[in-house]
N, C-alpha and C positions, 0 to 999 in steps of 0.2 A: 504494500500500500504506500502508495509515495509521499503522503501525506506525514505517514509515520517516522518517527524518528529511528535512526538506525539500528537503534540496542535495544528497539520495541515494533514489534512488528506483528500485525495480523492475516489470517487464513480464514476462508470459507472452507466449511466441510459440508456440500451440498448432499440433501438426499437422495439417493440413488435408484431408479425407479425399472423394472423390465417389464418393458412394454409387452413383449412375449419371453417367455423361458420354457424352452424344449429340452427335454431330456433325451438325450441318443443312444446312451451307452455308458456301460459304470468301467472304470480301469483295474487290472489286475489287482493296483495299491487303494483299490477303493472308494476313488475319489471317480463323479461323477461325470458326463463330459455333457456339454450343454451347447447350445444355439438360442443368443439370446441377440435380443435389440433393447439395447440401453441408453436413457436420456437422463438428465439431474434437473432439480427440480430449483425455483429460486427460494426456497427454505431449506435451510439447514442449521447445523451446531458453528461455533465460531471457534477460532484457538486465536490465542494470543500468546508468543514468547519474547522475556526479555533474558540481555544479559545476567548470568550468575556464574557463582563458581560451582557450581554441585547442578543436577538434575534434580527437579520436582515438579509435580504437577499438583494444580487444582482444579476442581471442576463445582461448577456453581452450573443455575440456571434452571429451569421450574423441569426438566426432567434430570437430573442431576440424581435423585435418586434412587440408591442401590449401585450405583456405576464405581468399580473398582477404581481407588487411587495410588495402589499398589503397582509391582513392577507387571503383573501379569495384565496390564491396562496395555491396549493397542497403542495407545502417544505412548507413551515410556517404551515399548518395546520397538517402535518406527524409532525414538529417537535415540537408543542404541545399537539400532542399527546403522544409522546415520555416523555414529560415532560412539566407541564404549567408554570415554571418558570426560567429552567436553559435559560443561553446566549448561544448564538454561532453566530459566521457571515458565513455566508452562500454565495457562487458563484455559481450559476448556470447559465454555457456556454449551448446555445442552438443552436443546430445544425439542430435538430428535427421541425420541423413544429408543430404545433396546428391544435388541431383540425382534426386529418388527420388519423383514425382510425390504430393507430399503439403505443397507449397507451404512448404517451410523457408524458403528464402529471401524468400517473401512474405509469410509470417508475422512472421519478424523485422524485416520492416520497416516495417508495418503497426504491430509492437510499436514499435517507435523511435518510426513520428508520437503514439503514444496516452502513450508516456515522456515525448515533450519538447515535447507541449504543455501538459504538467503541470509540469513543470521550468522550461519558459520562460514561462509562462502564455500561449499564442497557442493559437489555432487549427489545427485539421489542414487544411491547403490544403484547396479543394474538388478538383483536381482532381490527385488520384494514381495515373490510370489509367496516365500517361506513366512511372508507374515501371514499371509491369505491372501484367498484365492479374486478376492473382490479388489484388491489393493491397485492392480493396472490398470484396470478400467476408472479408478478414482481421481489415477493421478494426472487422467488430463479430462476433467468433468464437461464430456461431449457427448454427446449421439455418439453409439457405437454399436456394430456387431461384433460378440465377444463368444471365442468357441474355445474349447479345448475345456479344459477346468478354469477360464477364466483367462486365462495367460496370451490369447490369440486375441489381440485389440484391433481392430480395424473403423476408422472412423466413417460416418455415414452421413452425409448430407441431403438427403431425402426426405426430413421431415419439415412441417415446420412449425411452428411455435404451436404449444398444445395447451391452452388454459383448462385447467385441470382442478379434481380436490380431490386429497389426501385423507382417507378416515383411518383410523387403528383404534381395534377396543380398549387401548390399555390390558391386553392380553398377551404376555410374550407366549412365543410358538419358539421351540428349539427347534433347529435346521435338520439335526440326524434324524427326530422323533419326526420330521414330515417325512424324508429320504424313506425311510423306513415304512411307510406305509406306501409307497410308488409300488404300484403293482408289475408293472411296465416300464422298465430302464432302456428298452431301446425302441426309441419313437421317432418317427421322420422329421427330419431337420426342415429349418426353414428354406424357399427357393436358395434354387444359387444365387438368382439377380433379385434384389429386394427393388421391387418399383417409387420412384419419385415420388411422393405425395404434395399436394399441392397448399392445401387447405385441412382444415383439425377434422372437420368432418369426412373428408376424402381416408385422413388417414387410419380415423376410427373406422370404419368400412373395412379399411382391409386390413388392419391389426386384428378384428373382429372373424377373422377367417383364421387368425392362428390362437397359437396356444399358451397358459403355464399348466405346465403339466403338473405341478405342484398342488394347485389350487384343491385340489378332490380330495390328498391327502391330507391336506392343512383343514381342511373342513373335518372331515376326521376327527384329526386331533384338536381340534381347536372347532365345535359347531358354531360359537358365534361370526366368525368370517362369513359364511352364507345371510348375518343379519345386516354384515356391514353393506354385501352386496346390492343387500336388498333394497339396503335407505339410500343407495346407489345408483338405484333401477330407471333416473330420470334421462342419466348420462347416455349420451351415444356411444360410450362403451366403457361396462365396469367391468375389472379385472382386478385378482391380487396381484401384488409385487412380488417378488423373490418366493418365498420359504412363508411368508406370512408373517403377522398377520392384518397387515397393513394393505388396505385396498385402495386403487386411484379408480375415477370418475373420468372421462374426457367429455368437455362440453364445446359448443360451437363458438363460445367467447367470454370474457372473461367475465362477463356482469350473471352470463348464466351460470357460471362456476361459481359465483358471491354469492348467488341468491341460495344456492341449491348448499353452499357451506354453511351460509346461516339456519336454512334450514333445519341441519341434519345437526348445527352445534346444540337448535334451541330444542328438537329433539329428546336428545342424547348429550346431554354436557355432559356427562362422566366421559366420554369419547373425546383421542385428538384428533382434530380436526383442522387443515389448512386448505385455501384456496392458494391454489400458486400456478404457475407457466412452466411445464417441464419443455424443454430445449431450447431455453430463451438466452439473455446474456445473465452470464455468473456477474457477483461483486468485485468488483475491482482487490486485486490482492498490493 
């Protein structure tokens, strides 16, 4: 952020959203292989690092808790990967839920390597798949086709700006516990050539022909996601995200996505709930 002073500097850690997620196949080592189309949303968690001589982190901000501030915390573990001895103090505001198939945790930590290679002047390791498997698609928060376990980025400029909302019960879903009810691990990938879309309702149209193959299982384990769906129902196309149990809406523009957020907050306030634009422009870092 340029605004920022050198020895203080901030990161968006945007929420991470799969439009579709196809499951094709599981690998000998376990790990699943997937065909997804991924856009980031304009809300997310914030970091903040300044100079120190030791690592530490805080984390504040109304989802803040239960969120480890331990070394087993994605920031602390991105920013020893970064480096196993430099300091910094670390803020990370949480906005984002856990847990909630929209890659919070990989976001932020993806945000720490893009913080403190600017703070420390280094480089982002090449290889930060070993933090997880979400962490490459995070680090450059675009429109992406993403295959393998994650690791196979390829950027997509086909969509365009999707005014959208964001529901989650406040229900975390654990990622193995959906995996494990996939009845079917090898499912037809998406086209080879994914088509230009023009307009948000062009692209809900044809997103609306593919799949998360997740969703059936996450309902499963989790039966209120079919409620979130439901309070969903107005959107030209509701889908969960990832693993669950966080569902997006796509409306034809942004005041329909306001209305249909208000909605569903006054609803259901126990429920979070944002209206936001997945694939628009991120915050200025």
């Amino acid at each position: 952020m340029s605004s920022a002073e050198p020895s203080r500097l901030r990161a968006f850690a945007p929420a991470k959203i799969n439009l579709t997620l196809h499951v094709t196949g599981r690998r000998a080592d376990g790990y699943h292989e997937l065909d997804s189309l991924v856009v980031f949303a304009d809300c997310g968690d914030t970091l903040e690092a300044r100079v120190a001589d030791t690592l530490s982190l805080s984390v504040l901000g109304p989802m803040a808790a239960g969120v480890p501030q331990g070394p087993e915390n994605l920031v602390l573990r991105a920013a020893r990967l970064m480096d196993a001895e430099a300091g910094a103090h670390l803020t990370l505001v949480k906005d984002l839920p856990s847990m909630a198939g929209i890659g919070g945790g990989s976001s932020d930590a993806a945000a720490t390597l893009r913080l403190l290679s600017r703070l420390w002047g280094r480089d982002v390791p090449v290889d930060v798949v070993s933090l997880g498997a979400d962490i490459p698609m995070c680090l450059s928060p675009r429109a992406q086709r993403v295959q393998g376990i994650g690791e196979h980025c390829a950027p997509f400029d086909g969509l365009p700006e999707l005014p959208a909302v964001l529901v989650n019960p406040r229900v975390p879903v654990a990622t193995p516990a959906v995996f494990s009810r996939l009845e079917t691990k090898e499912n037809p990938p998406m086209p080879d050539t994914l088509p230009t879309l023009a307009a948000p309702r062009d692209a809900a149209h044809w997103l609306a022909t593919q799949r998360n193959d997740l969703e059936a299982p996450a309902v499963a384990v989790a039966p209120v996601v079919s409620e979130v769906l439901e309070a969903l129902s107005d959107a030209d196309l509701a889908r969960m995200s990832g693993s669950g149990a966080t569902c997006f809406g796509l409306y034809p523009d942004a005041e329909a996505a306001a209305g249909a957020a208000a909605r569903i907050s006054a609803a259901r306030p126990d429920w979070w709930v944002r209206a936001t634009t997945l694939n628009g422009p991120m915050p200025s870092e």
